[in-house]
N, C-alpha and C positions, 0 to 999 in steps of 0.2 A: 650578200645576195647579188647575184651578177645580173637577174632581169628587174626591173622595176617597172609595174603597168598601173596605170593610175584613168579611167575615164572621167569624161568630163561631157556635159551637155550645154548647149548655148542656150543663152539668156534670149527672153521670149522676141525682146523690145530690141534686137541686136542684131543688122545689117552687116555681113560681112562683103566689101567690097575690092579690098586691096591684102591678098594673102603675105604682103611682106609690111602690115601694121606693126611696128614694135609693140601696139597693145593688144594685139588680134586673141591674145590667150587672156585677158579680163574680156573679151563678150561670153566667156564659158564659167559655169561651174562645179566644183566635183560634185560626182554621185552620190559620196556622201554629207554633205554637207544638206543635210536633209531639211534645217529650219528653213533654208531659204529656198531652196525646191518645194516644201508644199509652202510657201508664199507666191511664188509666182508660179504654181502647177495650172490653177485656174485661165492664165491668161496664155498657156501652151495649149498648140495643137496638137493632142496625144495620139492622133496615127503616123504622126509625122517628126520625132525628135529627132533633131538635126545635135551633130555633138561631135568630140574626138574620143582618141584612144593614145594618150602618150607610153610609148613604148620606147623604153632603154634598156641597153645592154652595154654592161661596162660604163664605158663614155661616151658610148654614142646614142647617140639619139634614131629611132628608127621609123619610127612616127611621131607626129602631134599634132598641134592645130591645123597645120597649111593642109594636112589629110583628111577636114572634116566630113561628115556626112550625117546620112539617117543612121544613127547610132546603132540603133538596135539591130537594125537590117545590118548594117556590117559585123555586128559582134555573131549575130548568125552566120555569114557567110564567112567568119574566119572560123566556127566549128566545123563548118563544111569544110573548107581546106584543108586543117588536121583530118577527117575524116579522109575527105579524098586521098591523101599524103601515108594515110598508113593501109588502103585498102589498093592505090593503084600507085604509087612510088613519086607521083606528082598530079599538083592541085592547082588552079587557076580561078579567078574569078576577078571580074571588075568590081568596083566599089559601087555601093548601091545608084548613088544618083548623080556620081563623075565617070569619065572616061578613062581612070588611073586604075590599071592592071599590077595585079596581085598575085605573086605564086609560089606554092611550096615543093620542092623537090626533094623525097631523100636520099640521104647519102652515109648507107649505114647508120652509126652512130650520130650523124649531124642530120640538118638540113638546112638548105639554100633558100631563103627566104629573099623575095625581090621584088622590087618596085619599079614601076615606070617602063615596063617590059626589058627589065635586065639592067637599067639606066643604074639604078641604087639596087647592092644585092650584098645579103650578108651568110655568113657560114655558123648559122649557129651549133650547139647542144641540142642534139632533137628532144630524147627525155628531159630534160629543165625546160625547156624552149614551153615544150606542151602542155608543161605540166603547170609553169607560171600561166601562158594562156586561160588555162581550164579554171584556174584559181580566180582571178581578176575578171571571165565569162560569170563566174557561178555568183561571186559577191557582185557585178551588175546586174545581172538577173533579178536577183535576190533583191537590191536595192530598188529595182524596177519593181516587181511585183508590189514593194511597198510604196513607193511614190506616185505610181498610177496602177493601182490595183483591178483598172478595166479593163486592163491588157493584159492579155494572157501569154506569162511565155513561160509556161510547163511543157511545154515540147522543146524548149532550147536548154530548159536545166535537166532534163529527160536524154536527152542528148551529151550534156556534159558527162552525165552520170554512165553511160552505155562508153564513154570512151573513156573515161576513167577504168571503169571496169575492164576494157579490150586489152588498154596499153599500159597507161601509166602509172600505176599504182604497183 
């Protein structure tokens, strides 16, 4: 498998202050790891989950901790970039609660995925690209619904499901 996507949400009790901590990936924990999410669900502010998205391809690493944010708000706004990316040929958007620029461009068969406006930018598989996406959106979603069932995101799996349907499948 050449993409590997893994989320991960920060711990309630967990100050990030310095983005090159060599511990900075123990203030998070996976999605799934569900015993200790609802252990400390209680003491989360659930409009506000702050978390990452470790995103690899091959050996590179394409995101992870040093990109965190409000999780969920980004995992929306990278549906909308696929979306944007297969209805207008390129997608932008900044990250929910930083000033780091995010965009999809395609190119036929690939697309140019970019960081930092242009700073870091990759060429990946647009079909594997979106389709891993849609996979790793739908099981956080899905994990979501179960960890904080107050929160509604049936419009974001309502959305995986509409683009699945459009493209990748």
């Amino acid at each position: 498998m050449d993409f590997e996507i893994s989320t991960y949400i920060k711990k309630p009790d967990m100050i990030i202050t310095d983005l090159d901590d060599p511990n900075l990936k123990e203030k998070f924990i996976n999605i799934n790891n569900n015993d200790l999410i609802e252990q400390i669900s209680t003491e989360m502010d659930h409009e506000y989950i702050d978390g990452y998205i470790c995103l690899k391809y091959q050996d590179q690493t394409l995101l992870d901790a040093v990109q965190w944010d409000v999780i969920d708000d980004l995992w929306a706004y990278i549906l909308n970039l696929i979306e944007g990316v297969l209805n207008h040929k390129y997608a932008e958007t900044y990250f929910p609660d930083q000033p780091l620029l995010m965009s999809f461009t395609d190119q036929k068969d690939h697309v140019v995925f970019e960081l930092y406006g242009g700073k870091k930018k990759w060429i990946l598989p647009k079909k594997q690209f979106f389709n891993a996406l849609l996979d790793a959106a739908e099981i956080f979603f899905k994990q979501m619904k179960v960890q904080f069932p107050q929160n509604d995101y049936d419009v974001e799996l309502a959305q995986i499901k509409k683009l699945r349907r459009s493209y990748c499948e």
